[in-house]
N, C-alpha and C positions, 0 to 999 in steps of 0.2 A: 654737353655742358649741363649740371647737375640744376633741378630747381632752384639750390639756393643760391650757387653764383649768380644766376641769375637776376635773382632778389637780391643780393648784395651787390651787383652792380648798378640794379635800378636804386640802389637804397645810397648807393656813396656816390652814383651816380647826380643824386636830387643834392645831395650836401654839396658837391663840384659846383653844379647848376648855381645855387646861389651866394656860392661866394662869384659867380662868375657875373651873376645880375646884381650883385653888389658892387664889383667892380666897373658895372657899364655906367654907375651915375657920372662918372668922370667927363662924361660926352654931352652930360644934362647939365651940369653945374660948374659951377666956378671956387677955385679956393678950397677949403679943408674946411671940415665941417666943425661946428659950433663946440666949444671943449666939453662945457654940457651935455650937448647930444652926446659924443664920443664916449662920456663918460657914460651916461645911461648904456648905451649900447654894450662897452664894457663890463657894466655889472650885471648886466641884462645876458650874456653869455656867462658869465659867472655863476651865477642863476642854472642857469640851463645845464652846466657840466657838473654841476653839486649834486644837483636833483638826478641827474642820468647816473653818475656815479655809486648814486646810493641803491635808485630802484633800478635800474636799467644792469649795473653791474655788484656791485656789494652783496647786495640780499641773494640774484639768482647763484652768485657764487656758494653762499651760504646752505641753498635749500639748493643746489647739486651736490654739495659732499654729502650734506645728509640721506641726500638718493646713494649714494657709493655708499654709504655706511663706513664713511669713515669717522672713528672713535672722537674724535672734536671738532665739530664740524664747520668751528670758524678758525684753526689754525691753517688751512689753504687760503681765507681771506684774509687775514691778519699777514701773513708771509707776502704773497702776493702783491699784497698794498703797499707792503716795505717795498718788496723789488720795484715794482711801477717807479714810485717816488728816486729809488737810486739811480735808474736806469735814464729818467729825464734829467735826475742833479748833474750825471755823467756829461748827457749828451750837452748840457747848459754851459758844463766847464770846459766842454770839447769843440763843438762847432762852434764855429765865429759865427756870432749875430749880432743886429742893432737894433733897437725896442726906437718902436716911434717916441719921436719928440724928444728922444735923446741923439748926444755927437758920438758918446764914448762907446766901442766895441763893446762887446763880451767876448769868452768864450778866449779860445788860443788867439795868439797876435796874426792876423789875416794881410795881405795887401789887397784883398778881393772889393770892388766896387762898392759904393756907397747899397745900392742897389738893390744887390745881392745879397747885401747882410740884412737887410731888409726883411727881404724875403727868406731866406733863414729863420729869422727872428718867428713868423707867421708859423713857417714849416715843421717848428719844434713842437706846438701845440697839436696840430693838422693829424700828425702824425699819432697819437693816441685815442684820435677823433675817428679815425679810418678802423683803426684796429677793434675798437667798440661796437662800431655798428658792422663791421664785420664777424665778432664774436657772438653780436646780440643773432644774424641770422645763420653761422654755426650752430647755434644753441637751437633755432627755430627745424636746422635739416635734423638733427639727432632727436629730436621729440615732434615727427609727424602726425602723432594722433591728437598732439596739443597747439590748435591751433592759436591759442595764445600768445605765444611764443612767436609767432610772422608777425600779430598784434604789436606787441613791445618792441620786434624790431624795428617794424615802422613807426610806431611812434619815436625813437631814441633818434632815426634817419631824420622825421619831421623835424624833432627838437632842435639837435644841430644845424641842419639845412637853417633854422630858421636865423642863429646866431652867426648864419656864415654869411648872411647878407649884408649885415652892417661892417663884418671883417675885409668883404673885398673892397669896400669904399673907404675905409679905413686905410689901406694902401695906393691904390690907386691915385684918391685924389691929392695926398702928401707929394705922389710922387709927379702930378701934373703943376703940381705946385713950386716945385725942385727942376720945371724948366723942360722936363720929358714931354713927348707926343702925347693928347690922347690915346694910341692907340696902343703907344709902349706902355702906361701907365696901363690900361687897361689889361693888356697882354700879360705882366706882370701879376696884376689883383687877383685877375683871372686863375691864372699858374699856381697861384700860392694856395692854390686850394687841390691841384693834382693829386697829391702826395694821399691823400682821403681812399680815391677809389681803388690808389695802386693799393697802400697796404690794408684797407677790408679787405678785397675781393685776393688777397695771397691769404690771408686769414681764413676764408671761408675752403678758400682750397685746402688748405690744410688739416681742416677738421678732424677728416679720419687718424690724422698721425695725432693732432694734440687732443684728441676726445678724453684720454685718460689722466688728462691736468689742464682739464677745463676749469674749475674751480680757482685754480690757481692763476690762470689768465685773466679772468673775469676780472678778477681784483687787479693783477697788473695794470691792467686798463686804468682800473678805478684809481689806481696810484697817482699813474703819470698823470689822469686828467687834475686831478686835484692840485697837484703839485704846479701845476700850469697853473693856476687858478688863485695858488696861495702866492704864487713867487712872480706870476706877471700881472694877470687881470686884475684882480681887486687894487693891487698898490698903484696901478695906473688908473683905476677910477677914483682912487682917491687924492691922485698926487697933487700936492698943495693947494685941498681945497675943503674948505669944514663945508660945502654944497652935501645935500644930501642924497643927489639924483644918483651918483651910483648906487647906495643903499636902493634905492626905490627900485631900480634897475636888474639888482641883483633880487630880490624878492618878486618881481616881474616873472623875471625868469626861472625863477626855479618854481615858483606856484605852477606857469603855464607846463612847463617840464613834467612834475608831479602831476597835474590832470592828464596829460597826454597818457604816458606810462600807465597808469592806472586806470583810469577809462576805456583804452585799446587794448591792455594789457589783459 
């Protein structure tokens, strides 16, 4: 097994971990958390994928095509960014999910569990969360001599890790709340963060095949997170409320994002 899987599995490894200690508050506490907090915490990850988005995937895409020398070297991120974005609109109007604190599905007509779609719902963001910081330590095996590059990818691991700790609590205790175990609620919270280590750690394996449309992944990434970010997180921090904790939340997050990346970076 290659250094960097390695490192991509410690790295989606740590992002699993805390949605997973996210999900244990369910054992600590009673009820569903405060709509404020939830909100903060909301924009407070909003935050976190703006700023990863930009410095973690955007820009390195950018200053790799210009290492390829290819003639414009922001048309692989401008392309990219489209694809990301379609590729999440797809899966939004494809998979059945249900967005907390709503009854109405999305996505195709499902019979599948309340549950379930749940966790779906989670599993849709997850998943471009995985594929980033799986990218970020592709990008750190193909430039050994810069160790920079393991820098950013731990910092873009921290960052997420740190937004996934208020995501597993965010499930879990809705669904302790909904009449389930402890231990299914947590079991669930827990799960909805899987999806992370499986697809980095297929990403990282992959590197040698997609090296030569690296540029253009970078930004897929950077699509679908945004696209999560515009269509679920921020409209749920602010759903019917002129409070201004999501704004505070989402600037939280993206400043602490921004120092991480650049400081490690």
């Amino acid at each position: 097994m290659s250094q960097a899987v390695i490192w991509a599995a410690l790295g989606t490894g740590f992002t699993f971990l805390m949605t997973a200690l996210g999900a244990a508050v369910v054992f600590f506490f009673k009820g569903t958390m405060h709509e404020n907090v939830q909100r903060a915490f909301l924009g407070f990850a909003a935050g976190v994928m703006i700023a990863a988005s930009v410095w973690s995937l955007l820009i390195p895409s950018i200053d790799r095509a210009a290492e390829r020398n290819i003639p414009i070297e922001w048309i692989p991120a401008a392309g990219g960014f489209v694809l990301g974005g379609l590729f999440l609109l797809a899966l939004d109007k494809l998979m059945p999910h249900l967005h907390l604190g709503t009854d109405k599905p999305e996505g195709r007509p499902s019979s599948m569990k309340r549950v379930t779609l749940l966790i779906a719902a989670v599993t849709l963001h997850n998943i471009p969360e995985g594929m980033a910081t799986g990218l970020a330590f592709a990008m750190a095996a193909q430039n050994p001599d810069e160790k920079g590059w393991y820098a950013a990818a731990f910092a873009l691991a921290v960052g997420i890790g740190i937004q996934n700790f208020p995501e597993g609590a965010a499930i879990s205790l809705p669904l302790r709340k909904e009449g389930h175990s402890r231990s299914k609620a947590f079991l669930w919270g827990a799960g909805s963060g899987i999806v992370e280590p499986i697809f980095g750690i297929a990403t990282t394996l992959a590197a040698s095949w997609i090296e030569p449309v690296m540029p253009w992944l970078l930004a897929f990434a950077a699509g679908a997170m945004v696209f999560v970010v515009v269509e679920e997180l921020i409209p749920e921090a602010k759903f019917k409320t002129d409070s201004n904790v999501g704004t505070i939340g989402f600037m939280g997050g993206f400043l602490i994002m921004m120092i991480l990346d650049v400081a490690l970076g």
